[in-house]
N, C-alpha and C positions, 0 to 999 in steps of 0.2 A: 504494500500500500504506500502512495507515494508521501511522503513531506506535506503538510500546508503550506501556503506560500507565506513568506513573511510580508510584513506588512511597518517595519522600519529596518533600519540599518542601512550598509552599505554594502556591497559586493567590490573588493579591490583586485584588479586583474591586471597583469604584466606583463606587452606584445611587442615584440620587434615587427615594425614595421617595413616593410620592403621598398620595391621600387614604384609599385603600380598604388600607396599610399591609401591603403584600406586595411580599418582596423575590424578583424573579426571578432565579434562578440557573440558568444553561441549562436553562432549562426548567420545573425545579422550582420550587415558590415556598413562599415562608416567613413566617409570620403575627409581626410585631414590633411592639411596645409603642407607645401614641399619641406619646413623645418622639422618634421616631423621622418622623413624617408631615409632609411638605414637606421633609425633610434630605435629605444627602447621605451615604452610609452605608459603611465598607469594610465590605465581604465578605471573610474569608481562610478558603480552605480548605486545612487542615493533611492534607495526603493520609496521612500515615505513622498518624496517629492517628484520621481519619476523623471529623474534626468541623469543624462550620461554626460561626465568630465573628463575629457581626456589633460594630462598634464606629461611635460616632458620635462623633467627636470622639477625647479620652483615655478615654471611657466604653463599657464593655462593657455592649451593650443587652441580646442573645441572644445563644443557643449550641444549635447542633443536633447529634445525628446527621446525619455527610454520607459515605454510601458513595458511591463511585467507580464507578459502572458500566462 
């Protein structure tokens, strides 16, 4: 039986980004800026507010809508 979803927190994820600049997020993928290509990137998804950050460093590249399915 699977998990309930949560419904606060954060999800922190850590992607090397290639050359074609798309972050895969189970599944989903997310188009970010060329300072972003060959890095290593966190992903946090803030579940309670439904957005995705992506940061490189101390620097916030993007910001998406991220619903939870």
């Amino acid at each position: 039986m699977p998990l309930p979803k949560p419904t606060t927190g954060c999800y922190h994820l850590v992607r090397f980004i290639r050359s074609d600049r798309r972050l895969d997020v189970f599944g989903e993928r997310f188009p970010l800026p060329p300072e972003a290509e060959y890095a290593y990137v966190v992903a946090t998804v803030d579940v309670a507010q439904q957005h995705l950050r992506v940061m490189l460093g101390a620097d916030l590249v993007a910001g998406f809508p991220y619903r939870l399915r």
